[in-house]
SEVEXRO-441453 format. One record per residue (C-alpha): residue number from 1; residue in one letter; x, y negated, z negated. Coordinates in pm, 1 decimal, padded with zeros to 6 digits. Layout:
residues N
pos/code/c1/c2/c3
NUM/A/X/Y/Z
...
This chain:
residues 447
pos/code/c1/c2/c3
1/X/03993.8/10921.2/-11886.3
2/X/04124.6/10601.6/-11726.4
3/X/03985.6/10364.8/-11495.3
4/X/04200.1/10543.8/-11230.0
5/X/04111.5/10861.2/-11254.7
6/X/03770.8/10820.1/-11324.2
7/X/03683.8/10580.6/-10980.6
8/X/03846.8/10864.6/-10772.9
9/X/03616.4/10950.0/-10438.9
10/X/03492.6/11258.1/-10522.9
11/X/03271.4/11482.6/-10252.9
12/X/02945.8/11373.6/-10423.1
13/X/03028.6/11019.8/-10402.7
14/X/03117.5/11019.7/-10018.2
15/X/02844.0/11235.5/-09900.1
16/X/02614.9/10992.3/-10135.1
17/X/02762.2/10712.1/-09886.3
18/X/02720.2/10921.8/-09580.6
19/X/02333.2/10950.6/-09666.7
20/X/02291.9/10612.7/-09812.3
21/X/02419.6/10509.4/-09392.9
22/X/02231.6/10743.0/-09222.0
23/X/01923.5/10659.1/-09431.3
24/X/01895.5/10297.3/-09277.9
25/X/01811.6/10289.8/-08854.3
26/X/01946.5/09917.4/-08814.2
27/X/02267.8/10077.4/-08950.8
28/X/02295.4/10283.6/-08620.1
29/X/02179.8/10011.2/-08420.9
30/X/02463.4/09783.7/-08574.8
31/X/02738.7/10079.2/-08493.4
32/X/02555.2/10110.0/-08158.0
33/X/02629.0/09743.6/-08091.9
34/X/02955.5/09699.9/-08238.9
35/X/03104.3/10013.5/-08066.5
36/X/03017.9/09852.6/-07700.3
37/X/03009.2/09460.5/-07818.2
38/X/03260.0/09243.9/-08022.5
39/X/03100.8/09212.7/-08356.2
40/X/03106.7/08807.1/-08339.2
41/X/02876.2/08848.7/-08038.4
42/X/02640.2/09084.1/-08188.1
43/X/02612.6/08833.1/-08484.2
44/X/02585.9/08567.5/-08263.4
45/X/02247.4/08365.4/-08362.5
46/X/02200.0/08241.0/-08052.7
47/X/01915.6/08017.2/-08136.1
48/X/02171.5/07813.8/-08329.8
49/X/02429.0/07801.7/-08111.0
50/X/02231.6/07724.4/-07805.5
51/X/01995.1/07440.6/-08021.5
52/X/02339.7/07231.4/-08088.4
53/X/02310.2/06944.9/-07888.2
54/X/02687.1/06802.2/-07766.9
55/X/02552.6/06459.7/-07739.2
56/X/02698.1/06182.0/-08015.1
57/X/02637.9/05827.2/-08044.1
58/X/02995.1/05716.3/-08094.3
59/X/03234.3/05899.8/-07881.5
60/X/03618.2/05824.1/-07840.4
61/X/03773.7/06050.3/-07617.3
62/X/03820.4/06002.7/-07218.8
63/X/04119.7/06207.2/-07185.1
64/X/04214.8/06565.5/-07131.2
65/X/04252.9/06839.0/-07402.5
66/X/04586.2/06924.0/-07492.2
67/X/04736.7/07304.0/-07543.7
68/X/04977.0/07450.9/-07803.9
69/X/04967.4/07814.7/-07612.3
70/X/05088.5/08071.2/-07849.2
71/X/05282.3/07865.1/-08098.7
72/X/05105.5/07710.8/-08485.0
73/X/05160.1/07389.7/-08385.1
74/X/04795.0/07241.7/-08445.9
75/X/04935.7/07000.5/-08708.2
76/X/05169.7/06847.8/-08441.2
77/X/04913.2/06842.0/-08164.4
78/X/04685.8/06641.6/-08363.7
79/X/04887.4/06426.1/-08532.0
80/X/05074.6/06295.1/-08166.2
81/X/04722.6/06337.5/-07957.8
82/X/04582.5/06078.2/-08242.7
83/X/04907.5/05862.5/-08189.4
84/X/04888.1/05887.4/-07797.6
85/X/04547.3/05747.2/-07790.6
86/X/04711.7/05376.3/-07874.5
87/X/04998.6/05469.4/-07667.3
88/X/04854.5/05567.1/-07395.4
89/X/04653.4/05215.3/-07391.7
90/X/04950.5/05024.6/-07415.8
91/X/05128.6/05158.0/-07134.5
92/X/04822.6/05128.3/-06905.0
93/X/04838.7/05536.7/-06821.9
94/X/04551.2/05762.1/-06752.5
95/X/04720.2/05994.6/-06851.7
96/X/05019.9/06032.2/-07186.3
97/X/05165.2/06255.7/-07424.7
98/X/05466.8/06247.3/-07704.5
99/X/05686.3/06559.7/-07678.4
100/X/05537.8/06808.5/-07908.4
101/X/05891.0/07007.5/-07861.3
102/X/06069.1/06704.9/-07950.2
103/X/05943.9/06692.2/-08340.5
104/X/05922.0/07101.6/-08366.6
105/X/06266.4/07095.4/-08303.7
106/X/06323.4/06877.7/-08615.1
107/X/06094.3/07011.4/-08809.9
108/X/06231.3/07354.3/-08798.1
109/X/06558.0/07229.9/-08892.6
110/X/06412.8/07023.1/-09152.9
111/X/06272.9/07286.9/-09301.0
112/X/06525.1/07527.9/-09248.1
113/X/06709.0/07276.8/-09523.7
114/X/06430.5/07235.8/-09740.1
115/X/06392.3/07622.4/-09795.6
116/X/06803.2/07636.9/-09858.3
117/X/06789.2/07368.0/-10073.3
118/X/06486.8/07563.7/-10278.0
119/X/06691.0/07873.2/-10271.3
120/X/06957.7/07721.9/-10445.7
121/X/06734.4/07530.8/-10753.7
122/X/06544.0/07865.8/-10740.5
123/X/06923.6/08065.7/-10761.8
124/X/06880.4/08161.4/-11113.0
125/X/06536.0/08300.6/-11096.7
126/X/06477.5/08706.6/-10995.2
127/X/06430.6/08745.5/-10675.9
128/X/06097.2/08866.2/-10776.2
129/X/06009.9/08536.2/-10942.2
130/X/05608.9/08424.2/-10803.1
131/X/05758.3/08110.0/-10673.0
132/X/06089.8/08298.5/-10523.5
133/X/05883.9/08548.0/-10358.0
134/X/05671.7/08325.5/-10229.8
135/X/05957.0/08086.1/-10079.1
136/X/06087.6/08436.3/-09888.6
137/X/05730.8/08517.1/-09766.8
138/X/05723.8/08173.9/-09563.4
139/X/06039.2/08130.2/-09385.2
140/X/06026.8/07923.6/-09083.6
141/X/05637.9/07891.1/-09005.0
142/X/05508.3/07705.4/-08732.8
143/X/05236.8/07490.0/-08967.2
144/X/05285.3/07221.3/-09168.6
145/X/05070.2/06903.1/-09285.3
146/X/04972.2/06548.0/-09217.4
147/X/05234.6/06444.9/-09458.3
148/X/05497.8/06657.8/-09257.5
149/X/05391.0/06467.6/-08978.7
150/X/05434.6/06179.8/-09090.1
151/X/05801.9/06220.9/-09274.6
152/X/05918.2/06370.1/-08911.5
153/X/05806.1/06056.3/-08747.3
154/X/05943.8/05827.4/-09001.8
155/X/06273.9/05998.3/-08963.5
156/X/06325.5/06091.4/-08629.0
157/X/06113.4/05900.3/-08386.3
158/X/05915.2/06035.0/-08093.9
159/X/05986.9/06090.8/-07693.5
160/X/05788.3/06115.2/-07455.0
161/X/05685.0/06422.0/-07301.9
162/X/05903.4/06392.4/-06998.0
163/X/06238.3/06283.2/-07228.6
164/X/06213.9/06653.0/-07347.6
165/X/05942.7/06881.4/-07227.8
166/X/05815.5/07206.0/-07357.5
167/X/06014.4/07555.9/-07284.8
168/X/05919.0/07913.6/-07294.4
169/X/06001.4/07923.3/-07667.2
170/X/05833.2/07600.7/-07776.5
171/X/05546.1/07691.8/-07641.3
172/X/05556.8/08106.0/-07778.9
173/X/05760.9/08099.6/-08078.5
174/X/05711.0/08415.1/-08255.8
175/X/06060.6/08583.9/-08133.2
176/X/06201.6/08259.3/-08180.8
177/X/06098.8/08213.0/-08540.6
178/X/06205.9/08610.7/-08626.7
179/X/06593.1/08496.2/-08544.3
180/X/06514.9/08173.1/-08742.2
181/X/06372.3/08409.8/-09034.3
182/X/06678.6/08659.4/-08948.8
183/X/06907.9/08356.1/-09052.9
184/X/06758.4/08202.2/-09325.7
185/X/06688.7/08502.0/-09547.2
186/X/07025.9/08646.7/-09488.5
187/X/07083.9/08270.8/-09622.4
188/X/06891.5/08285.6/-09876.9
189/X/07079.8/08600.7/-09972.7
190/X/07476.5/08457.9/-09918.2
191/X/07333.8/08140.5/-10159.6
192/X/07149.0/08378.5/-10390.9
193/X/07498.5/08609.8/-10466.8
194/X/07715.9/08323.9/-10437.3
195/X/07497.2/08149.9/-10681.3
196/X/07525.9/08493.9/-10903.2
197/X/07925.0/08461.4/-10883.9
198/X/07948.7/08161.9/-11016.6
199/X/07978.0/07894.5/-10731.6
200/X/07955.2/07603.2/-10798.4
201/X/07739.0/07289.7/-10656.8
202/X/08006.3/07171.7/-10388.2
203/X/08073.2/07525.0/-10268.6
204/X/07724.2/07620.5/-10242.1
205/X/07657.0/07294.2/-10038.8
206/X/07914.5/07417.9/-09821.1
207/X/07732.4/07703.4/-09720.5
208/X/07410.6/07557.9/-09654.6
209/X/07538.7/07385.6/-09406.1
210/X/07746.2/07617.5/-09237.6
211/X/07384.0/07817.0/-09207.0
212/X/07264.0/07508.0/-09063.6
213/X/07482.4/07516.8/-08818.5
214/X/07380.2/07862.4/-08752.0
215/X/06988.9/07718.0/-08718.8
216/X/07111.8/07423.1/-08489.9
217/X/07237.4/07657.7/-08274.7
218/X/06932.5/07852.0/-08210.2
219/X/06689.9/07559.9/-08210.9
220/X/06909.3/07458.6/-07913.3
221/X/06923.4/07741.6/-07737.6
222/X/06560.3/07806.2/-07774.2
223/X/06411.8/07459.4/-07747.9
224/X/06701.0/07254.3/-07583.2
225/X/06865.1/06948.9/-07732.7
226/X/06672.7/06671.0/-07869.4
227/X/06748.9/06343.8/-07689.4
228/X/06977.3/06080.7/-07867.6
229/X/06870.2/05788.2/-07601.7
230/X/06672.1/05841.9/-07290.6
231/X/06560.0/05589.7/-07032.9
232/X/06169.5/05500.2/-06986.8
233/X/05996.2/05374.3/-06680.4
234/X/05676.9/05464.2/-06540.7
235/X/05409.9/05327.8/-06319.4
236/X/05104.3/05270.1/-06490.8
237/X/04732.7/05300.5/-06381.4
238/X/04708.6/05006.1/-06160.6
239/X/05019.6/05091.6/-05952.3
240/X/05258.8/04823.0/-06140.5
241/X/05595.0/04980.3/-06225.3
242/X/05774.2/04913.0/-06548.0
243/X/06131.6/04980.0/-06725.4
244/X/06182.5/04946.9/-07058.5
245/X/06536.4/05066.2/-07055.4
246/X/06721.5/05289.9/-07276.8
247/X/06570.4/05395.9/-07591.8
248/X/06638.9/05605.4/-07903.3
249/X/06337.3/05792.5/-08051.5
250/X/06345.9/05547.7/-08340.2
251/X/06278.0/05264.5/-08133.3
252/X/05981.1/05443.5/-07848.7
253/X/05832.3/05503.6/-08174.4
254/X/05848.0/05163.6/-08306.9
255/X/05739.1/05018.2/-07963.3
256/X/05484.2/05253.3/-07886.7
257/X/05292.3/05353.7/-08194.2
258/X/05039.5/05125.1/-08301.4
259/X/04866.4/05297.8/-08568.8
260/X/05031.7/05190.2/-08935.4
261/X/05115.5/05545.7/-09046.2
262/X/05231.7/05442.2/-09407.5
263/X/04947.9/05298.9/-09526.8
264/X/04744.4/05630.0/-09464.0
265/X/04670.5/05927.4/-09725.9
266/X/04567.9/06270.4/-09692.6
267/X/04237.6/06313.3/-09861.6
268/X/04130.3/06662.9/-09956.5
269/X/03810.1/06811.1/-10056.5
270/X/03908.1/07100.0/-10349.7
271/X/03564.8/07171.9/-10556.1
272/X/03819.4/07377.7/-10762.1
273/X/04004.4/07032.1/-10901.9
274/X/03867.7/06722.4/-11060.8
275/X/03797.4/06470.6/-10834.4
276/X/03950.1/06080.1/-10782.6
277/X/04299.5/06232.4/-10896.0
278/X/04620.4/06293.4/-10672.3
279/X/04726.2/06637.0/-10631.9
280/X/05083.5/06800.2/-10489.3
281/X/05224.9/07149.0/-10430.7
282/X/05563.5/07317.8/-10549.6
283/X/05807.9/07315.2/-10298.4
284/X/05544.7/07224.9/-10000.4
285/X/05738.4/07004.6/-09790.6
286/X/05945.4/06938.3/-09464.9
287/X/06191.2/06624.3/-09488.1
288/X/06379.5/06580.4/-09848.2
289/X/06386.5/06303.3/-09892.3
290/X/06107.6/06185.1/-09698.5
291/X/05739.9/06095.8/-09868.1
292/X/05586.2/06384.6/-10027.8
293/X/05247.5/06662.1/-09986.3
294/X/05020.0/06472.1/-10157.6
295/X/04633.0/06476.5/-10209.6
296/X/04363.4/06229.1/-10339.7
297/X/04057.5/06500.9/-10435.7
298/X/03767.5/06301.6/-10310.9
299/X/03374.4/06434.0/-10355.2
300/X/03225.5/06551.5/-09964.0
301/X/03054.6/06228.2/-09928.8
302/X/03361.7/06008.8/-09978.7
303/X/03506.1/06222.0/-09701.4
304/X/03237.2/06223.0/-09450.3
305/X/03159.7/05834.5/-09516.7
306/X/03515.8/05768.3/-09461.4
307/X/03571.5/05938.9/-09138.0
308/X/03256.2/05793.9/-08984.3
309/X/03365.4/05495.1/-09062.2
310/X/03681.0/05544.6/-08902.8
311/X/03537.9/05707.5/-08578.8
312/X/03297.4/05449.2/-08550.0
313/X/03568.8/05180.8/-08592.0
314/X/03701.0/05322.3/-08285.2
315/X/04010.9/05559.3/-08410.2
316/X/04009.2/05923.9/-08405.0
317/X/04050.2/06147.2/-08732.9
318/X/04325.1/06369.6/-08819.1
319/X/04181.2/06660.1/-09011.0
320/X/04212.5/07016.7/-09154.7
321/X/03988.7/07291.9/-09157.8
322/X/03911.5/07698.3/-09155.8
323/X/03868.4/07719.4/-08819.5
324/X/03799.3/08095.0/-08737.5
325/X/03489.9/08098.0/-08966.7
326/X/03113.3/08073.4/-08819.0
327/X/03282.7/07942.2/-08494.0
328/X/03205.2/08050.3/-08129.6
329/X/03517.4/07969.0/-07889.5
330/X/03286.4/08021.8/-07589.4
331/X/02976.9/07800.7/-07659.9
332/X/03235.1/07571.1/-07834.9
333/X/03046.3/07510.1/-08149.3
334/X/03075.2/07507.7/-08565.1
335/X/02746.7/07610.0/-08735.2
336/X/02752.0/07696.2/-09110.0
337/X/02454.9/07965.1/-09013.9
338/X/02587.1/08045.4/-08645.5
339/X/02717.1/08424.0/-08709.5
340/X/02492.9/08612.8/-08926.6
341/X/02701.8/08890.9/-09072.7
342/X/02440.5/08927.7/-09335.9
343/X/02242.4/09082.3/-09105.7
344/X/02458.7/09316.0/-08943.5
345/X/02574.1/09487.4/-09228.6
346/X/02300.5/09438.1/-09455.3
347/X/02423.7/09247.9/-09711.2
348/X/02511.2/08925.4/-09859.2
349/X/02829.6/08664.0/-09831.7
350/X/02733.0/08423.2/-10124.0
351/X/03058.5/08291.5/-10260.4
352/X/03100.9/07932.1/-10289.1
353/X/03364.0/07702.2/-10104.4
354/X/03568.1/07664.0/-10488.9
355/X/03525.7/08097.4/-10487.9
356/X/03630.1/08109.8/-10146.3
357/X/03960.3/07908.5/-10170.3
358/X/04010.1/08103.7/-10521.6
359/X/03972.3/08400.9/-10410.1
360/X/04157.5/08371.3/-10046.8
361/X/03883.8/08393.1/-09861.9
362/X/03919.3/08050.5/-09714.9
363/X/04213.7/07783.6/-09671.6
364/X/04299.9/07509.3/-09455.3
365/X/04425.7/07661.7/-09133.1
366/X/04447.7/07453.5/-08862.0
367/X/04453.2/07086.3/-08745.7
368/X/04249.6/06878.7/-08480.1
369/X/04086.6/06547.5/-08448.1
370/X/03781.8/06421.0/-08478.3
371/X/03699.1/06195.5/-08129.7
372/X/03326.7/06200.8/-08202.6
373/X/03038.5/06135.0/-08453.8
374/X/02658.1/06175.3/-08391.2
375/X/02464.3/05910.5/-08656.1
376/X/02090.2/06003.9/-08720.5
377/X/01869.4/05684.0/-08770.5
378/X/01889.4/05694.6/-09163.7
379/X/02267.9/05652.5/-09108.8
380/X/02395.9/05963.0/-09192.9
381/X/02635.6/06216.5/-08972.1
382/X/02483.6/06498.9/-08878.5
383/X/02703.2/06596.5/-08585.4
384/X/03091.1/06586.9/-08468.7
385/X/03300.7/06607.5/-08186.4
386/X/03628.2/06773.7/-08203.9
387/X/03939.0/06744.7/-07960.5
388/X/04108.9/07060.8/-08048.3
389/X/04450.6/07178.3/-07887.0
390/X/04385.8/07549.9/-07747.8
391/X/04417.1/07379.6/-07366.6
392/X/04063.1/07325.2/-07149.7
393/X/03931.4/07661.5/-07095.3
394/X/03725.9/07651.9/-07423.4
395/X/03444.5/07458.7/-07490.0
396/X/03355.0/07175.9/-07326.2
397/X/03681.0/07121.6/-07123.9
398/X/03872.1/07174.8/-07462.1
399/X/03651.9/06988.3/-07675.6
400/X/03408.5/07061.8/-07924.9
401/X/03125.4/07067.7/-08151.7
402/X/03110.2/07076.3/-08528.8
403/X/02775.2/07040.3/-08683.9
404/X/02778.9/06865.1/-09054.1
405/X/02669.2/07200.8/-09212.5
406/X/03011.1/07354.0/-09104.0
407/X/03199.5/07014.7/-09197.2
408/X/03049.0/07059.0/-09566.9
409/X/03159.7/07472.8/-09617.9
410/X/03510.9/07486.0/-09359.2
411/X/03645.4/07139.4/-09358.3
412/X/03876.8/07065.7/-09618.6
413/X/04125.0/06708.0/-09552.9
414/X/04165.9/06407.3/-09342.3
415/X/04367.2/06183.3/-09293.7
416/X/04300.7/05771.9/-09357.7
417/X/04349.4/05468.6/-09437.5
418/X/04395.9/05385.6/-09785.0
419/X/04219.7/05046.6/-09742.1
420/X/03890.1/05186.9/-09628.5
421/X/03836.0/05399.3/-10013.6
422/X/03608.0/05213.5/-10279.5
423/X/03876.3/05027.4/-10433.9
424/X/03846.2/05328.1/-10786.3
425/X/04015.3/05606.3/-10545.1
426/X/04249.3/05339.7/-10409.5
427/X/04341.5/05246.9/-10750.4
428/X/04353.7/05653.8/-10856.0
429/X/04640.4/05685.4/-10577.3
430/X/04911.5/05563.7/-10780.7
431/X/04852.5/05814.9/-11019.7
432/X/05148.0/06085.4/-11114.9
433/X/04961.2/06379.8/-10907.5
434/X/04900.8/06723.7/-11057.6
435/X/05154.1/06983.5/-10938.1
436/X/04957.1/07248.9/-10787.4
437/X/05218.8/07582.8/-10817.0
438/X/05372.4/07684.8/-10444.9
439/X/05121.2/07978.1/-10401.8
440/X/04778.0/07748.2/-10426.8
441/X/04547.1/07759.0/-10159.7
442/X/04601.1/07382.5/-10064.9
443/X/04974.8/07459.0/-09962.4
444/X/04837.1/07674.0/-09674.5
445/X/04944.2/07540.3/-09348.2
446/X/04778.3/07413.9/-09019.7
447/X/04858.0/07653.2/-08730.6
């Protein structure tokens, strides 16, 4: 008999279950609970999250939460709400922020190129090639990475928020990103056959960019056009008006972004992967052309010590993390120990953070910055506060707590300066990095 047929659920096996349930009370109380109450609630520990203290000894922030509605644009948020902080202290305002529609718009069509461009090296692989699947599976996704971030900026400036504000698509893009996914896999498909027939390199160029033109077209309609030059005045917080005249996105950027963005890395913690070495993933990217995904695997301590340091230096921290796990929107807290599942359903959830992230139980899934550290008196963190970009209604006006228990099991990058690593991981950065294939776990994408 094989496996199959011998693991089918036979009537003595479910009426075994049935009993095994009914033989427990705090089962019933459980269903009880859960039928009425939302099962985060009834996990709640509330002892935890009411004993978290939102106090810290170095805080940043003395500006308003940002919001990204219904669109995965965490990685965005963060990266423009760290640059705005400099900005916004240059230009004397209360109040700033960079157009977050402005870079989506070139992001999707950056990335609309770098998955035609994949199709075609991919061309001569079956369709139901891992990596060619996977490419198919992830067409024209909100998310992206610090490194994303950074190429987009490099390439194509920033705007304020006024030069080109948000619309009804940039701020809900799911129907939006079906037409873009309409397009490019029907692209994908045109390349694919043409690719089969014979075409060659020139011709096949040709039609990537007639779908393009296709993608340009919707971005448009849906987001508007992204400004070639725009003129920039404003009156700042002491009344004085200014003009600075007219301005490509190139040069705001270069006038109004003080933080060095090249000489930063993404540092990841992966207890999967040897540490002090660089890492990359297949065909993880926005901008060809631009800089590359890559990771220096650093141990936890490298990566809490460095964004203390940072915080307490007076810059906030770009960072990536599991954010739906052991997380209360309401109280606005992290706690490694806040929801206690085990409890509920009588059981046990003992994998580790490596068996998590091998097992897809865990990934990097969404971006925010950290504004906030709380130092105990030996000099360690033990607490951290969050800006996050889900608007002010949550948490504390749209900020939040983490406490370092949660940073050790959830939080998984940052990014940094280069200059503030012990000088053996800044040396261990110009090493060829490890290609990680397309499907790995640290290729998921901040939403």
């Amino acid at each position: 008999m094989d496996a199959g047929s011998r693991n089918i659920l036979g009537t003595d096996e479910l009426e075994s279950l049935r009993k095994q349930f009914a033989a427990n009370p705090a089962n019933r109380v459980a269903q009880n609970a859960v039928a009425a109450t939302p099962v985060d609630q009834v996990a709640l520990d509330r002892s935890v999250g009411n004993g978290i203290d939102h106090a810290v000894s170095h805080l940043l922030d003395d500006w308003k939460a940002t919001d990204q509605q219904k669109s995965g644009r965490c990685w965005l948020f963060a990266g423009l709400n760290l640059l705005r902080v400099g900005a916004k202290q240059k230009l004397n305002l209360k109040d700033f922020e960079f157009s977050q529609n402005h870079l989506m718009f070139w992001d999707k069509l950056e990335r609309a190129n770098y998955f035609l461009t994949a199709v075609i090296e991919t061309a001569g692989a079956d369709v139901d090639d891992r990596t060619v699947a996977h490419l198919l599976s992830h067409v024209a996704e909100d998310g992206g990475q610090w490194n994303m971030f950074v190429a987009l900026v490099a390439k194509h400036g920033l705007v304020p928020k006024s030069a080109m504000p948000e619309t009804d698509s940039s701020g809900q893009t799911a129907r939006m990103n079906s037409i873009l996914q309409k397009v490019l896999r029907e692209g994908a498909h045109t390349l694919r056959s043409a690719a089969a027939a014979g075409a060659t390199a020139d011709e096949l160029d040709e039609q990537r960019r007639e779908i393009l033109t296709v993608v340009y077209r919707v971005l448009a309609i849906h987001l508007g056009n992204p400004p070639e030059r725009f003129e920039w005045q404003w009156t700042d917080a002491d009344r004085q008006y200014h003009r600075d005249g007219e301005l490509t996105p190139q040069q705001f950027a270069q006038r109004y972004v003080e933080l060095p963005l090249t000489e930063y890395v993404c540092l990841v913690h992966d207890p999967r992967n040897p540490t002090g070495r660089t890492y990359t993933v297949e065909y993880l990217g926005n901008v060809l052309g631009g800089a590359p995904v890559v990771y220096l695997n650093v141990d936890m301590a490298v990566l809490k010590d460095v964004a203390a340091k940072t915080i307490t230096g007076g810059e906030p921290v770009w960072f990536g993390c599991d954010v739906a796990q052991q997380f209360d929107k309401k109280l606005g807290v992290w706690d490694a120990k806040l929801l206690d599942y085990p409890s509920v359903y009588s059981t046990t959830f003992a994998l580790s953070k490596a068996d998590r992230l091998t097992y897809h139980e865990s990934a990097m899934s969404h971006a925010m910055l950290f504004t906030g550290v709380d130092i105990a008196d030996d000099g360690t963190p033990r607490r951290w506060r969050v800006e996050n970009s889900w608007g002010a209604d949550l948490g504390q006006e749209g900020f939040f707590t983490m406490t370092d228990s949660w940073f050790d099991e959830y939080v998984f990058e940052i990014a940094a300066r280069a200059d503030l690593l012990p000088e053996q991981l800044r040396e261990a950065l110009s090493g060829e990095p490890t290609v990680l294939p397309a499907w790995d776990p640290m290729g998921a994408l901040a939403r």
